[in-house]
C-alpha positions as CSV (number, residue, x, y, z in Angstrom):
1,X,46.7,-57.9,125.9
2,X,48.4,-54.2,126.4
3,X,50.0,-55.1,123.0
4,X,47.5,-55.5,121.6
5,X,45.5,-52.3,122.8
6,X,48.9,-50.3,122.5
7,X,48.7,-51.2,118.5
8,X,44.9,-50.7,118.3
9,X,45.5,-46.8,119.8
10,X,48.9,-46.2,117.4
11,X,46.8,-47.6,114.4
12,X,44.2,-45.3,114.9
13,X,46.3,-42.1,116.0
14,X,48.3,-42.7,112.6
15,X,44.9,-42.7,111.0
16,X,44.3,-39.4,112.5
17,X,47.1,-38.2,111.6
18,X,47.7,-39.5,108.1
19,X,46.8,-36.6,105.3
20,X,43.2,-37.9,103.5
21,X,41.4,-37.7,100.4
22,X,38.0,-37.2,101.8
23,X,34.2,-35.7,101.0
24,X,35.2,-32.6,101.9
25,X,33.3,-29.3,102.0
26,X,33.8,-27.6,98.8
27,X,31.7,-24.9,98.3
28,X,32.9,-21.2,97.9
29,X,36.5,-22.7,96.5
30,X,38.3,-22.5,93.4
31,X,40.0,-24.7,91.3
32,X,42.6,-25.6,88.6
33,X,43.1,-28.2,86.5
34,X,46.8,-29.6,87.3
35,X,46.4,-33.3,86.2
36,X,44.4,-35.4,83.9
37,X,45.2,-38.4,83.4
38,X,46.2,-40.0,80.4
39,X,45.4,-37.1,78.5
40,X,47.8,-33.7,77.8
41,X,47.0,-30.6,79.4
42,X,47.0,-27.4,77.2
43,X,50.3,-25.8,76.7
44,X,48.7,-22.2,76.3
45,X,44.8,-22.8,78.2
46,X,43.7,-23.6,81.9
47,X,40.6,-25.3,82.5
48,X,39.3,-24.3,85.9
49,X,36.4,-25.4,88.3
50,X,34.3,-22.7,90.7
51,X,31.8,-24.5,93.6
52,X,29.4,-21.2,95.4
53,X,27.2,-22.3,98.3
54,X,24.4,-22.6,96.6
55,X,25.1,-26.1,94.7
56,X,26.4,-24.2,91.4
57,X,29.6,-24.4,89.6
58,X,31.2,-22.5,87.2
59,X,34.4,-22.5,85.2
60,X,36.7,-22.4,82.6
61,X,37.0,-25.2,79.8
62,X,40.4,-23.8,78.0
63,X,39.0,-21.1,76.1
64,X,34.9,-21.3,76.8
65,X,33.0,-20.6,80.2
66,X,30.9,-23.1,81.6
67,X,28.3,-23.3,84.8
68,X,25.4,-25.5,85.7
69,X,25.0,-27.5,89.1
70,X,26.5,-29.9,91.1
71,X,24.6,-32.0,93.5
72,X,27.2,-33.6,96.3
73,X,26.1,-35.9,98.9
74,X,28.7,-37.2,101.0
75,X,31.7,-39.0,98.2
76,X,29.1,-38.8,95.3
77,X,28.9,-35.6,92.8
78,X,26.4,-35.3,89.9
79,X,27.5,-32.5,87.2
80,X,24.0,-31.2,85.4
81,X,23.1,-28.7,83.4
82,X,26.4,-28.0,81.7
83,X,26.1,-24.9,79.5
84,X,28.5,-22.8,78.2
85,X,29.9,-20.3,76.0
86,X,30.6,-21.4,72.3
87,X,33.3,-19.4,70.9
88,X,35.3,-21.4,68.3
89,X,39.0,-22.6,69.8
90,X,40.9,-24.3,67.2
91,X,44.2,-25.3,69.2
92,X,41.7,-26.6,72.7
93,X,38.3,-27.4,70.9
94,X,39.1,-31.4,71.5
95,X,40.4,-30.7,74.9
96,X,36.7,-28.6,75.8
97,X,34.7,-31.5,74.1
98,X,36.7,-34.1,76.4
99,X,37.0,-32.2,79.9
100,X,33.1,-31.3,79.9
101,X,32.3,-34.5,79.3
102,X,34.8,-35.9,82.2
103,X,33.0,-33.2,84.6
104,X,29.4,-34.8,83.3
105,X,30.6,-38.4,84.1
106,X,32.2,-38.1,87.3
107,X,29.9,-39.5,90.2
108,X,32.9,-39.3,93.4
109,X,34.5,-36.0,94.5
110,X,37.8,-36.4,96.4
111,X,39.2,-33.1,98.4
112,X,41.5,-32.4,100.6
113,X,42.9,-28.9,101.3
114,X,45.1,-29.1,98.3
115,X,43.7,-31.2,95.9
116,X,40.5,-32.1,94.3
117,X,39.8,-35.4,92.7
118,X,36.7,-36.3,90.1
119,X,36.5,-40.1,89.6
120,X,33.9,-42.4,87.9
121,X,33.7,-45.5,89.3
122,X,37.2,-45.4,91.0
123,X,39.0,-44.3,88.0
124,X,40.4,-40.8,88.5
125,X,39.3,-38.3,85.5
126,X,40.4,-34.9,86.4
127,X,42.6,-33.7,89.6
128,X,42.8,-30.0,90.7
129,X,45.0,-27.9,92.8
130,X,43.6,-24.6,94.3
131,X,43.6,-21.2,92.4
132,X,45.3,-19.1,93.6
């Protein structure tokens, strides 16, 4: 029986211990777009993601800025009201198209203190790492 409670209380203090991808308080941080799978980042552009305390986010989508709202409870996020500025970019015009339209279908929100994770439906669509 100690065993037994000795592995209960080591499986729970590695828990503890164990770095997480959780719901995590994200408003008033910045953002930068490091990963995105199976897609190609820019070369020349950075796409970038800006939470405030007041359920609004702004950005950067390569060449164009962006804001609208973000509603988070708990895991889930809801992108809405995307608008942004519409200046013609040749060389990251596909990339814009396809990273707003990530951001608008993501419904769970990952973050830790160094990454931030937008998935739909358990498939990971866009991971940042702080700005700096």
């Amino acid at each position: 029986m100690k065993h037994v409670f000795f592995g209960l209380v080591m499986i729970l203090i590695v828990q503890a211990c164990a770095p997480k991808m959780q719901s995590a308080n994200v408003a008033n941080t910045k953002w930068v777009l490091s990963e995105w799978p199976g897609k190609t980042l820019p070369a020349k552009a950075k796409a970038t993601l800006s939470f405030d305390g007041n359920n609004r986010v702004s950005g950067k989508s390569f060449c164009n800025g962006f804001g609208g709202s973000a509603i988070i409870k708990g895991d889930s996020v809801k992108f809405d009201q995307l608008i942004g500025t519409m200046m013609y970019c040749e060389e990251v015009g596909q990339a814009e198209n396809n990273f707003l339209n990530n951001l608008k279908s993501a419904n769970t929100l990952k973050a830790s203190a160094n990454k931030l994770q937008l998935l739909k439906d358990g498939t990971v669509l866009l991971v940042f790492t702080p700005a700096k």
